[in-house]
N, CA, C and O atoms as a printed pandas DataFrame, in Angstrom:
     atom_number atom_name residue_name chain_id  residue_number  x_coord  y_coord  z_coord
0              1         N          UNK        A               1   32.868   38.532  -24.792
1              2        CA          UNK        A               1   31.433   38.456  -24.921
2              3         C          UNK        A               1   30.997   37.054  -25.353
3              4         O          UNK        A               1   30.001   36.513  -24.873
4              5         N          UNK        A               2   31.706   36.540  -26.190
5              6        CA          UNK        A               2   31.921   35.002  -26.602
6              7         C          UNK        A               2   31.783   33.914  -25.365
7              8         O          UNK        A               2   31.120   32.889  -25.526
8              9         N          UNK        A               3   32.390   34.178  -24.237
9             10        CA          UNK        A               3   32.757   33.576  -23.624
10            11         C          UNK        A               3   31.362   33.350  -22.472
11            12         O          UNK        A               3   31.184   32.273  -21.902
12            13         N          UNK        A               4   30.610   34.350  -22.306
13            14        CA          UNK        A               4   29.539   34.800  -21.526
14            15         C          UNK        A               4   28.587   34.196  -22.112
15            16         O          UNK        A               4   27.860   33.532  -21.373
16            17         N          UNK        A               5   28.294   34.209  -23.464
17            18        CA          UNK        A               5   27.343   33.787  -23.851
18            19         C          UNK        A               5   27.404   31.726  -23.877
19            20         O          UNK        A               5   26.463   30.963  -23.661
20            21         N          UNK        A               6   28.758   31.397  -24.196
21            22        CA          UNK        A               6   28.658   30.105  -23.883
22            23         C          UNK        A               6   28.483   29.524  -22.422
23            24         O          UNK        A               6   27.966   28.437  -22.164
24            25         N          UNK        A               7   28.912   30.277  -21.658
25            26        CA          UNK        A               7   28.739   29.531  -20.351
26            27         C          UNK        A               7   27.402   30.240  -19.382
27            28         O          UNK        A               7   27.226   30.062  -18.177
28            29         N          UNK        A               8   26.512   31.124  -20.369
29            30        CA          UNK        A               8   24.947   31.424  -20.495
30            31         C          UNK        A               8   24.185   29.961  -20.851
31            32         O          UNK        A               8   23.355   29.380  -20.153
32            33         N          UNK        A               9   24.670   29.594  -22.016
33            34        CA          UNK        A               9   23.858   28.113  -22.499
34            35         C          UNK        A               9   24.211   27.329  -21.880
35            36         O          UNK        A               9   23.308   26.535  -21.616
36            37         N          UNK        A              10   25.604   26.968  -21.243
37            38        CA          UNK        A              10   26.212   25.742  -20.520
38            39         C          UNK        A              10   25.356   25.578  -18.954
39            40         O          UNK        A              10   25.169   24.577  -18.262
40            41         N          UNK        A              11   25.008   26.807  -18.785
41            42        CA          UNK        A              11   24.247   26.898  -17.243
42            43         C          UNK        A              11   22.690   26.374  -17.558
43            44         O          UNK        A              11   21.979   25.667  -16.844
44            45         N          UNK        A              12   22.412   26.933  -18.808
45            46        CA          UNK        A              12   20.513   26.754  -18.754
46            47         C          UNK        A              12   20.376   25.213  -19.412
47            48         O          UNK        A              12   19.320   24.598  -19.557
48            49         N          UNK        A              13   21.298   24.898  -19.659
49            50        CA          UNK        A              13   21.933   23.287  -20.316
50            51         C          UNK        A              13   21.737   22.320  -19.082
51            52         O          UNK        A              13   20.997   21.338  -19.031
52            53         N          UNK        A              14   22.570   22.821  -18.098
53            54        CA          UNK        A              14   22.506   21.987  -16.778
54            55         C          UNK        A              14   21.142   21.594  -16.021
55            56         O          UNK        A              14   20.787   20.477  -15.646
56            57         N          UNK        A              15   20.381   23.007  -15.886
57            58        CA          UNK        A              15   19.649   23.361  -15.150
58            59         C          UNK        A              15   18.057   22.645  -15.614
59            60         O          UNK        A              15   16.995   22.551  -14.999
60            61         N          UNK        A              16   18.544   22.161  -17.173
61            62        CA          UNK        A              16   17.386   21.989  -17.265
62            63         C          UNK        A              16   17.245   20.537  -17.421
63            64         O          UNK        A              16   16.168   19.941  -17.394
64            65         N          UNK        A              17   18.523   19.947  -17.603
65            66        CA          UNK        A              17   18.801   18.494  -17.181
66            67         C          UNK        A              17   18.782   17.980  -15.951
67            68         O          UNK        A              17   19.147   16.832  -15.700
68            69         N          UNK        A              18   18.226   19.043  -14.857
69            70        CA          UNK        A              18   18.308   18.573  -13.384
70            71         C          UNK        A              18   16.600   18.453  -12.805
71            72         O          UNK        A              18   16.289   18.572  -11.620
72            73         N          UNK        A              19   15.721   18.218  -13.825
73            74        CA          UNK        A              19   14.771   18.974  -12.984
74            75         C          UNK        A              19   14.056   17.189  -13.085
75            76         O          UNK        A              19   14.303   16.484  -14.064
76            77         N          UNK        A              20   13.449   16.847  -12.273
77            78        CA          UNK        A              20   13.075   15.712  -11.940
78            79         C          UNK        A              20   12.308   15.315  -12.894
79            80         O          UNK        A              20   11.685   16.086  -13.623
80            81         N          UNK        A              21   12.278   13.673  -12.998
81            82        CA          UNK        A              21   11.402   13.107  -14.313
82            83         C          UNK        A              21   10.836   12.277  -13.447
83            84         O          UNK        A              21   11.094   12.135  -12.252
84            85         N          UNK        A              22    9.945   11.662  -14.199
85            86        CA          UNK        A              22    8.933   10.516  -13.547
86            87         C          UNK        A              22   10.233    9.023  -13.618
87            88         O          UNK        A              22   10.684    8.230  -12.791
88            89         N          UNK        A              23   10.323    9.146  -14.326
89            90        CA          UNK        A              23   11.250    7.446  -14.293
90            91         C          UNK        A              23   12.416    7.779  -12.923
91            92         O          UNK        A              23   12.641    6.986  -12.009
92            93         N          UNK        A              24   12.929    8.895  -13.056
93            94        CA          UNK        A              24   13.864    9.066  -12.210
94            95         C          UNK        A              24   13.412    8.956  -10.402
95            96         O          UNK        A              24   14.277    8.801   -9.540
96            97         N          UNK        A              25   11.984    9.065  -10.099
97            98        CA          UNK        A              25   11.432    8.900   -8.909
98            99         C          UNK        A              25   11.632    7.356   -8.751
99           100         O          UNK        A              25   11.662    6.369   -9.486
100          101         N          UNK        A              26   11.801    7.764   -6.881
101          102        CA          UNK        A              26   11.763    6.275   -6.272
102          103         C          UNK        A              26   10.467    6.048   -5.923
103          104         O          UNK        A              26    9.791    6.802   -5.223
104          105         N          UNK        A              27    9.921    4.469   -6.660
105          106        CA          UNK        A              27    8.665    4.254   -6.294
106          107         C          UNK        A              27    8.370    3.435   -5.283
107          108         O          UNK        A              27    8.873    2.315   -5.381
108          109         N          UNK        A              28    7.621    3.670   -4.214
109          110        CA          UNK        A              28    7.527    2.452   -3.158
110          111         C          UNK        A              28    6.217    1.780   -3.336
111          112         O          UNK        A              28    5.062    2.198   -3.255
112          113         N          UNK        A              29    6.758    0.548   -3.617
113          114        CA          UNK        A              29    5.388   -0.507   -3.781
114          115         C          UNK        A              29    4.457   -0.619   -2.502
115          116         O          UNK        A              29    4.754   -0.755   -1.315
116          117         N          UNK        A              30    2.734   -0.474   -3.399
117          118        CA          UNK        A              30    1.837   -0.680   -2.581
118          119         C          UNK        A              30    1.298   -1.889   -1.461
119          120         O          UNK        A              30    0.868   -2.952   -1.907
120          121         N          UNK        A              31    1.364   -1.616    0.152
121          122        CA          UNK        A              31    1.106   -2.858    0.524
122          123         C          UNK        A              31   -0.017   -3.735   -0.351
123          124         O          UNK        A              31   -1.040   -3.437   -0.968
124          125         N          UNK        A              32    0.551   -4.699   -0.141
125          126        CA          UNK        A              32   -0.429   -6.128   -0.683
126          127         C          UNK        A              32   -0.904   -6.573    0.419
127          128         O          UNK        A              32   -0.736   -5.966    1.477
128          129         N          UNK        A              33   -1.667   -7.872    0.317
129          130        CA          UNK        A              33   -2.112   -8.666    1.993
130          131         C          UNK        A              33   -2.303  -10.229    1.554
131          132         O          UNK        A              33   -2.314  -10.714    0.422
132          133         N          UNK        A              34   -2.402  -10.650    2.414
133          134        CA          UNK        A              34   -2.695  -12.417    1.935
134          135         C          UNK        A              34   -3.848  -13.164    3.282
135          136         O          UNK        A              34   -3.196  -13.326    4.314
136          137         N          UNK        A              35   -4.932  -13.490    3.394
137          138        CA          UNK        A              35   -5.458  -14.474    4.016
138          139         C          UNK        A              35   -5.040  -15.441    4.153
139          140         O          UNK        A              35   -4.759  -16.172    3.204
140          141         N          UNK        A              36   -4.818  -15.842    5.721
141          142        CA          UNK        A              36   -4.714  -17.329    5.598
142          143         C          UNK        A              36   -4.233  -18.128    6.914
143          144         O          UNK        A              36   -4.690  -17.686    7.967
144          145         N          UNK        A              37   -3.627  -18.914    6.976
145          146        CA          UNK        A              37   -2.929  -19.486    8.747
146          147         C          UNK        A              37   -1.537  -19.825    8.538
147          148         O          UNK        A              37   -0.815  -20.115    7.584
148          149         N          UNK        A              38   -1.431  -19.675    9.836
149          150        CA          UNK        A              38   -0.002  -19.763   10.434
150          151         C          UNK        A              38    0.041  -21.336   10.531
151          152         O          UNK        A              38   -1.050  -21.730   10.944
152          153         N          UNK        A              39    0.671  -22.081   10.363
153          154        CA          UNK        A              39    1.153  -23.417   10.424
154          155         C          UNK        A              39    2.354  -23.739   11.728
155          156         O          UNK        A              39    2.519  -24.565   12.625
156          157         N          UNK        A              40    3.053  -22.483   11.161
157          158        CA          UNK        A              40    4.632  -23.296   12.045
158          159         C          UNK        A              40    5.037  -21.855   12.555
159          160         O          UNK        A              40    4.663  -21.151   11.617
160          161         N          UNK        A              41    5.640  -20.930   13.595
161          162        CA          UNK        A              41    6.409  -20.013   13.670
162          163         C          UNK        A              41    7.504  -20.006   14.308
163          164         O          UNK        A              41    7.483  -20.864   15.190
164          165         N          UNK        A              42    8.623  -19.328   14.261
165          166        CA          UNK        A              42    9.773  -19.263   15.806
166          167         C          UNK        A              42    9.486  -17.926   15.693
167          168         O          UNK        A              42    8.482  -17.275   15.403
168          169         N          UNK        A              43   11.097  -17.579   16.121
169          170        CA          UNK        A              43   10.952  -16.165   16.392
170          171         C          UNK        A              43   11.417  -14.910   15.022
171          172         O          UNK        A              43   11.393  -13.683   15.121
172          173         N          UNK        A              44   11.711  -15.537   14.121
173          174        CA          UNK        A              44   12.340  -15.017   12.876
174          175         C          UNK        A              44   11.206  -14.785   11.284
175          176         O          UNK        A              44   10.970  -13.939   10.421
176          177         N          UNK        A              45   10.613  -16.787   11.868
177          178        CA          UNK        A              45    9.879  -16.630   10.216
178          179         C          UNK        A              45    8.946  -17.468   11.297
179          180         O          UNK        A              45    9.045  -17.757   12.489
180          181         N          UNK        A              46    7.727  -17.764    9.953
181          182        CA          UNK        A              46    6.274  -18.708   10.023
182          183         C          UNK        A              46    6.183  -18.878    8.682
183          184         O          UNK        A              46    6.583  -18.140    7.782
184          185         N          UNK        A              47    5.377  -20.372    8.609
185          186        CA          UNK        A              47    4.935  -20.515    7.920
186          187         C          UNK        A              47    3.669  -20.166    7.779
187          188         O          UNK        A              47    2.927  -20.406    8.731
188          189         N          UNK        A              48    3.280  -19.717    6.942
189          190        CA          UNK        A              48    1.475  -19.246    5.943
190          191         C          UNK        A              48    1.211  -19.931    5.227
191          192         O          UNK        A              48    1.884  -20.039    4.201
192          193         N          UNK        A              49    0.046  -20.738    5.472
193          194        CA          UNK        A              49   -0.815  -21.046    4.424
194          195         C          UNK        A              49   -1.911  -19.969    3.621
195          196         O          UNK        A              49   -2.790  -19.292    4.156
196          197         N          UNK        A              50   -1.661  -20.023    2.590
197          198        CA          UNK        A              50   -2.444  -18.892    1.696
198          199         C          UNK        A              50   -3.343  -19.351    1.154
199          200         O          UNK        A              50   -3.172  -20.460    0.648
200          201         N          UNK        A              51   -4.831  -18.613    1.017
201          202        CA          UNK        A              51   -5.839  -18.962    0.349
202          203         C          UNK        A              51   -6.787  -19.442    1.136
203          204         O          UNK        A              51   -6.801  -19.098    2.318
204          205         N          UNK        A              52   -7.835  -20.401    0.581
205          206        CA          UNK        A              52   -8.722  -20.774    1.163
206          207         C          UNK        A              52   -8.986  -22.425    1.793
207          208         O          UNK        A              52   -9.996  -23.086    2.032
208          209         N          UNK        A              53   -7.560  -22.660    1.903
209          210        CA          UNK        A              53   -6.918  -24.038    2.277
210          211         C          UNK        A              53   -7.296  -24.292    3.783
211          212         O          UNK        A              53   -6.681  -23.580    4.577
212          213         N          UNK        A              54   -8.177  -25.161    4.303
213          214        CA          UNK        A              54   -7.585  -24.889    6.073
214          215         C          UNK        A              54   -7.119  -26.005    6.161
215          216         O          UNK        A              54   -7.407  -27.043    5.565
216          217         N          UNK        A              55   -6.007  -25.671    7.312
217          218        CA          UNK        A              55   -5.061  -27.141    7.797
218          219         C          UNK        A              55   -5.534  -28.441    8.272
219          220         O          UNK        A              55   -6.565  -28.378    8.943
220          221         N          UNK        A              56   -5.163  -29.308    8.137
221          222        CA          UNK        A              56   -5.953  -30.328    9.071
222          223         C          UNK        A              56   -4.899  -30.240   10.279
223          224         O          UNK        A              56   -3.821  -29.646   10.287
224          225         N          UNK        A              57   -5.520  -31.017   11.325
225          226        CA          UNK        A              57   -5.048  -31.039   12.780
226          227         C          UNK        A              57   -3.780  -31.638   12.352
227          228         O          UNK        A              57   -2.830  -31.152   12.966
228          229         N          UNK        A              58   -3.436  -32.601   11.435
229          230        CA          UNK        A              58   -2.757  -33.459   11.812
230          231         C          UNK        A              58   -0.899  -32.734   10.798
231          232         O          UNK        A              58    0.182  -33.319   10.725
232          233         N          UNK        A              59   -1.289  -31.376   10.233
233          234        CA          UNK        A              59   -0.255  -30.568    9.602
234          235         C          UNK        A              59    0.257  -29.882   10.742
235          236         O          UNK        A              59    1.443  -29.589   10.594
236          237         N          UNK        A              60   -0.323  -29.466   12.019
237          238        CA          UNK        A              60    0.729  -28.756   12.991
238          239         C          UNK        A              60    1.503  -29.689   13.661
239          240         O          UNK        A              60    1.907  -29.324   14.765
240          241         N          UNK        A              61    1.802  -30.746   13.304
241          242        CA          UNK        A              61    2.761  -31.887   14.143
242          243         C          UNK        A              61    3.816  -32.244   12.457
243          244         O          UNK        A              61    4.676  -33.121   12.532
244          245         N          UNK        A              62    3.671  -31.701   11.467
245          246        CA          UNK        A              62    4.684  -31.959   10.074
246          247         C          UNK        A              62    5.570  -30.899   10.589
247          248         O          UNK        A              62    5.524  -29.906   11.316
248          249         N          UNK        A              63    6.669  -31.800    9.636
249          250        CA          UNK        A              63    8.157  -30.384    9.473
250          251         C          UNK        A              63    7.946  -29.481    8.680
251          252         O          UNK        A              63    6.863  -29.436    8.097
252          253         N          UNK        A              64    8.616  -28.836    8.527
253          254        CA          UNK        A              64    8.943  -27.421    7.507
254          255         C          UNK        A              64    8.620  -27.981    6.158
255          256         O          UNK        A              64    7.854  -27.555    5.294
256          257         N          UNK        A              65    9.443  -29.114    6.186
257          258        CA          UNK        A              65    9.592  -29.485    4.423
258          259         C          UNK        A              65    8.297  -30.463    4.317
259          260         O          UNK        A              65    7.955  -30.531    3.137
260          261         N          UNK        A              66    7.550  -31.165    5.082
261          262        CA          UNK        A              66    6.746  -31.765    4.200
262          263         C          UNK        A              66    5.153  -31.163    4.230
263          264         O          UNK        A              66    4.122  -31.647    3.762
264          265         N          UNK        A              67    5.409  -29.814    5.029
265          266        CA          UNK        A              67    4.319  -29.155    5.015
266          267         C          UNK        A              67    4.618  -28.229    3.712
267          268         O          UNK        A              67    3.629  -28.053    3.001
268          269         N          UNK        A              68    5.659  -27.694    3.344
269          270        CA          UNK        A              68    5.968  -27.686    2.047
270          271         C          UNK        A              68    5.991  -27.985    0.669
271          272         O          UNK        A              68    5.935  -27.158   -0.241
272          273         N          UNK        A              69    6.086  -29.338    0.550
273          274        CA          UNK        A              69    5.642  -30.535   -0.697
274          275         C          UNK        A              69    4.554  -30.992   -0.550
275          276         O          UNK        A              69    4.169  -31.790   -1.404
276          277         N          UNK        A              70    3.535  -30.604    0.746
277          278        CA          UNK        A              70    1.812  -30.898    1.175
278          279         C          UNK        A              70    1.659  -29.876    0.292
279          280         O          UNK        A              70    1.191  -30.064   -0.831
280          281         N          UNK        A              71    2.024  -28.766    0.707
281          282        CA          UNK        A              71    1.200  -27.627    0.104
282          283         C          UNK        A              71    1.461  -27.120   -1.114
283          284         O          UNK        A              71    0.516  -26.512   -1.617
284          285         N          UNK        A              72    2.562  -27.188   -1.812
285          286        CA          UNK        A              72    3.562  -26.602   -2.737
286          287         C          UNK        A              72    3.190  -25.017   -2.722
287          288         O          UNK        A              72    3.766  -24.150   -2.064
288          289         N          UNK        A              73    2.217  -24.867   -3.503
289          290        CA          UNK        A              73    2.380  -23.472   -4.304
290          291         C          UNK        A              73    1.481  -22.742   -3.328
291          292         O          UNK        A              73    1.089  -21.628   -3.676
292          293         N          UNK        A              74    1.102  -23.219   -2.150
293          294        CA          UNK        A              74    0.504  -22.212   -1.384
294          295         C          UNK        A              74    0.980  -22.002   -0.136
295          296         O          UNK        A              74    0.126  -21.869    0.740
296          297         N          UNK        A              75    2.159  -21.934    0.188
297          298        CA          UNK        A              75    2.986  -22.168    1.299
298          299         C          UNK        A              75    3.873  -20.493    0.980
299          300         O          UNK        A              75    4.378  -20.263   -0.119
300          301         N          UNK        A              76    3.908  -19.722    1.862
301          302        CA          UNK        A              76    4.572  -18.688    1.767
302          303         C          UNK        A              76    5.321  -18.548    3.088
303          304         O          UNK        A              76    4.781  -18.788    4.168
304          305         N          UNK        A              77    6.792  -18.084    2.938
305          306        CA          UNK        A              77    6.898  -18.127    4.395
306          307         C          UNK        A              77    7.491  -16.471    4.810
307          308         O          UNK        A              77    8.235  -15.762    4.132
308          309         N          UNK        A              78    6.960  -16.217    5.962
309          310        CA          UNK        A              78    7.007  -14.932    6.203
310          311         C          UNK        A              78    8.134  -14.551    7.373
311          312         O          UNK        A              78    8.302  -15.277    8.353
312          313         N          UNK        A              79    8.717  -13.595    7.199
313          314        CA          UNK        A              79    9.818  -12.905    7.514
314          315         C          UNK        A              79    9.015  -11.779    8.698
315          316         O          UNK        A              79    8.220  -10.882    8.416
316          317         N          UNK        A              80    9.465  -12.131    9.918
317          318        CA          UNK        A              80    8.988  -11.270   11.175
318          319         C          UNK        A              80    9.094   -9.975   11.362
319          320         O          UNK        A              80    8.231   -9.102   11.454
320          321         N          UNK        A              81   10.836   -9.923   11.432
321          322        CA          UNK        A              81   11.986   -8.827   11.533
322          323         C          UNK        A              81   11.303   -7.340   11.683
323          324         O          UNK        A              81   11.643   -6.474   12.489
324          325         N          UNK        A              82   10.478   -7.276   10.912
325          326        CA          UNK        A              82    9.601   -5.745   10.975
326          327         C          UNK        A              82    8.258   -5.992   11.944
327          328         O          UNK        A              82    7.746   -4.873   11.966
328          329         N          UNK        A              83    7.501   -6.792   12.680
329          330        CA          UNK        A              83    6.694   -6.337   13.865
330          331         C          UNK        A              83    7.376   -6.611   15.017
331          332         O          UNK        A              83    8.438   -7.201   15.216
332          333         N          UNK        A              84    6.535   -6.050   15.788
333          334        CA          UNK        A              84    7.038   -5.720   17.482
334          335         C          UNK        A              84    6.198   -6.861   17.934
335          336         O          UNK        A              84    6.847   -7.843   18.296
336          337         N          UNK        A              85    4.991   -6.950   17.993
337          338        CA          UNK        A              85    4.028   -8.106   18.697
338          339         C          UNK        A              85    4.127   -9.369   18.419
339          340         O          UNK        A              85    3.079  -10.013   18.463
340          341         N          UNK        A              86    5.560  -10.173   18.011
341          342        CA          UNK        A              86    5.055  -11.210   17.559
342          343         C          UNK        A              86    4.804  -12.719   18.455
343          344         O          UNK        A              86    5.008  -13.891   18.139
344          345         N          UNK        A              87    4.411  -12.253   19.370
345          346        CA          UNK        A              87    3.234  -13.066   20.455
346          347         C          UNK        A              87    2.128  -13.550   19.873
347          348         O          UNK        A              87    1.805  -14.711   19.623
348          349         N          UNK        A              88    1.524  -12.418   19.665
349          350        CA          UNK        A              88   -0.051  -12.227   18.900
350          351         C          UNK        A              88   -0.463  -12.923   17.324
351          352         O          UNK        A              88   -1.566  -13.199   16.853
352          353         N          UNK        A              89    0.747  -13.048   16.830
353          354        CA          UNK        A              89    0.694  -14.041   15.485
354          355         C          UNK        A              89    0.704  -15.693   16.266
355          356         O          UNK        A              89    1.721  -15.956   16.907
356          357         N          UNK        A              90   -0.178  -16.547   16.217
357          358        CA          UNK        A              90   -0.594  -17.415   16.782
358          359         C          UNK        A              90   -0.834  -18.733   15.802
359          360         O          UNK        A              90   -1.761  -18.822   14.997
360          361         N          UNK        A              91   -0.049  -19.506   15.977
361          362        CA          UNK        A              91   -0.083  -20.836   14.988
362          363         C          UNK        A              91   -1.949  -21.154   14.898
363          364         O          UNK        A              91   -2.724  -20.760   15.769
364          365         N          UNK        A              92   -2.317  -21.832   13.819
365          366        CA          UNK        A              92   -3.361  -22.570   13.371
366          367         C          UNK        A              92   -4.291  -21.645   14.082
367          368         O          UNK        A              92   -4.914  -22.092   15.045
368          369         N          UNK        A              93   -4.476  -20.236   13.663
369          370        CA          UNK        A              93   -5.679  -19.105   13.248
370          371         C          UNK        A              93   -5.258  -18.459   12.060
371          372         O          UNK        A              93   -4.168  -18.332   11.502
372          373         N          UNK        A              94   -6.630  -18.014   11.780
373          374        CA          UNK        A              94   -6.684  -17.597   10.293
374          375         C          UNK        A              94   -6.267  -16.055   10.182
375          376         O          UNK        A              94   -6.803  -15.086   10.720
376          377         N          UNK        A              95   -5.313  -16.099    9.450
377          378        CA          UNK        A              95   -4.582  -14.516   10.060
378          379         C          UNK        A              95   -4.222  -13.180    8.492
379          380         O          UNK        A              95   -3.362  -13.536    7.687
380          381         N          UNK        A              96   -4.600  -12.447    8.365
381          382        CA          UNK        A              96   -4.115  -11.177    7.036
382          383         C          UNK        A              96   -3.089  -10.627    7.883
383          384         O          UNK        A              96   -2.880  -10.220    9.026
384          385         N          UNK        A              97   -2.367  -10.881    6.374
385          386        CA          UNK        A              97   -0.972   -9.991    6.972
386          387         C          UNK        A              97   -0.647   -9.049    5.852
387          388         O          UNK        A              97   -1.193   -9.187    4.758
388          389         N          UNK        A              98   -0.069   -8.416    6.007
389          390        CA          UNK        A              98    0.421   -7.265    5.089
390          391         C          UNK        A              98    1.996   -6.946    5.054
391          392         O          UNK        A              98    2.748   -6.942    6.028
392          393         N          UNK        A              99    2.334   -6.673    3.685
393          394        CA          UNK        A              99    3.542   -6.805    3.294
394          395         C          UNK        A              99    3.997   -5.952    2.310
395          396         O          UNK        A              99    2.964   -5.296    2.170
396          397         N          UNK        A             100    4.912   -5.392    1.390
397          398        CA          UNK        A             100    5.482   -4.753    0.263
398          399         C          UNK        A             100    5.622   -5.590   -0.779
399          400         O          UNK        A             100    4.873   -5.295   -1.711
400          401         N          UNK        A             101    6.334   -6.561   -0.971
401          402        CA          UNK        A             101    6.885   -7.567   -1.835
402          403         C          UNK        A             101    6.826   -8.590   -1.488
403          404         O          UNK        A             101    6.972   -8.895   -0.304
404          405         N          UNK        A             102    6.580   -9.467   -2.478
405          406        CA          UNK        A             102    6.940  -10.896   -2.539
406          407         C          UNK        A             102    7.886  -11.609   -3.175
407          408         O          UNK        A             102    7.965  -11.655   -4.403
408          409         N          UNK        A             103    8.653  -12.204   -2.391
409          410        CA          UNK        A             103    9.783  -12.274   -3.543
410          411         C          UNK        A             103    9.688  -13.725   -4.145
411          412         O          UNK        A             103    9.790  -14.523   -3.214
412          413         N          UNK        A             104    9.547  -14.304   -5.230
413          414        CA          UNK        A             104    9.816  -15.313   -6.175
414          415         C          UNK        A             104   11.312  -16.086   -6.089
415          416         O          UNK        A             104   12.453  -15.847   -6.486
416          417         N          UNK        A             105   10.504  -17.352   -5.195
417          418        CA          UNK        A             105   11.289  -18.184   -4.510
418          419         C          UNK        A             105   10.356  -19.682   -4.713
419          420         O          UNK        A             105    9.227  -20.008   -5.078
420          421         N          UNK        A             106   11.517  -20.278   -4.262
421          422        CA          UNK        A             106   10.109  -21.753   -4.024
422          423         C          UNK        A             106   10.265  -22.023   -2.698
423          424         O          UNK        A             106   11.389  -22.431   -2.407
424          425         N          UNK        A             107    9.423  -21.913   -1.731
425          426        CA          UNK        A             107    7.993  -20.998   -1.571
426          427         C          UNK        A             107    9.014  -19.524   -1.878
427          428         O          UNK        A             107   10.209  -19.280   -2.043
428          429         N          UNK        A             108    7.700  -18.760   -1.831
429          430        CA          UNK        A             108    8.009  -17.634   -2.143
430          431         C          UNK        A             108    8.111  -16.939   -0.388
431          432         O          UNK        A             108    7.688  -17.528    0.607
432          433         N          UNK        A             109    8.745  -15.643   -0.398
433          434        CA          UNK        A             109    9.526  -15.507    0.730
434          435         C          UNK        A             109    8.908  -13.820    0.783
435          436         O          UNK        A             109    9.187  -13.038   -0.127
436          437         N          UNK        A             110    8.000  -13.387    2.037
437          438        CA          UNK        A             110    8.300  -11.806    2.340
438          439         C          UNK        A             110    8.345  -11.704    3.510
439          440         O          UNK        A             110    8.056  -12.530    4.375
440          441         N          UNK        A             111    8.927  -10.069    3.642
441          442        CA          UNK        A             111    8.967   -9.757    5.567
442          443         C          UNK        A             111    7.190   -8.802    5.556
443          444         O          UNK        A             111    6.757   -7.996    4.733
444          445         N          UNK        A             112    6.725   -9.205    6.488
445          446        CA          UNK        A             112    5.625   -8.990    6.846
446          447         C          UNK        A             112    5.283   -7.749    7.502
447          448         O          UNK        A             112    6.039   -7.706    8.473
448          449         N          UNK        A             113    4.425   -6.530    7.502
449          450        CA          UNK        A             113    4.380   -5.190    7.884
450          451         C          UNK        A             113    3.558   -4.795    9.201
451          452         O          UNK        A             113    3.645   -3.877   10.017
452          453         N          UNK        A             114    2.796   -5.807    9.051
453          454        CA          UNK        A             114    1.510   -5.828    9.660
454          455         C          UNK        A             114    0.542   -7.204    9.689
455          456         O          UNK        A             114    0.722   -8.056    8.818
456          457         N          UNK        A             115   -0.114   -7.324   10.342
457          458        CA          UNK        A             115   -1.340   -8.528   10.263
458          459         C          UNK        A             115   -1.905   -8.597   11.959
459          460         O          UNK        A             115   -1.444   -8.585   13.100
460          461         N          UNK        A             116   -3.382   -8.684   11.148
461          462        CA          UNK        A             116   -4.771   -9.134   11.936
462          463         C          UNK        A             116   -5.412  -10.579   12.050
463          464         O          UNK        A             116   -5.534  -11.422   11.161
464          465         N          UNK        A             117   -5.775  -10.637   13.336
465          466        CA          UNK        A             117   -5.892  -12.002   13.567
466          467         C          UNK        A             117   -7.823  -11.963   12.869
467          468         O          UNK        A             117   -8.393  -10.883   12.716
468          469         N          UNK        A             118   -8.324  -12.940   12.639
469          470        CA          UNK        A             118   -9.500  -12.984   11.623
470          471         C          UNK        A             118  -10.587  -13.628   12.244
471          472         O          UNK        A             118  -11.643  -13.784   11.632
């Protein structure tokens, strides 16, 4: 009878250590978005200018890096890999794109979900 009754508590012991908590959920971060233009693209990444910066004519003829140290902290560069259309992302227009994360880099670096031309 001893024996029943411990592995009575050992079961409602388990059962009640299984039942889902809030910390224990996977949370998926809310898209974010960013305004702004395309500078440079291939077929992988682009560069974004973010904010309310517009390019001059004479930044779509710079490299990677000194459109980089032009811009410093508003230079993001975006990761394709997740759209299908990327025809329609079009250098030097003003473009929202949408994303999950940003990751903290110099520039800072995300893959892109979505984006509208403006």
């Amino acid at each position: 009878m001893h024996k029943i009754g411990i592995l009575v508590l050992a079961f409602f012991a388990f059962i009640s250590g299984c039942e889902d908590k809030e910390e224990n959920k996977i949370k998926t971060p809310k898209m974010q978005n960013l305004v702004g233009f395309i500078l440079i693209k291939d077929e992988k990444s682009a560069i974004f200018l973010e904010g309310k910066h517009t390019p001059d004519k004479e930044d779509f003829q710079l490299s990677q890096d000194r459109l980089i140290k032009k811009y410093k902290s508003h230079v993001v560069i975006l990761g394709l890999s997740q759209i299908e259309n990327k025809e329609d992302l079009v250098t030097g227009k003003k473009m929202k794109v949408w994303f999950n994360t940003l990751k903290e880099s110099d520039p800072p670096k995300t893959i892109i979900k979505k984006f509208k031309r403006l």
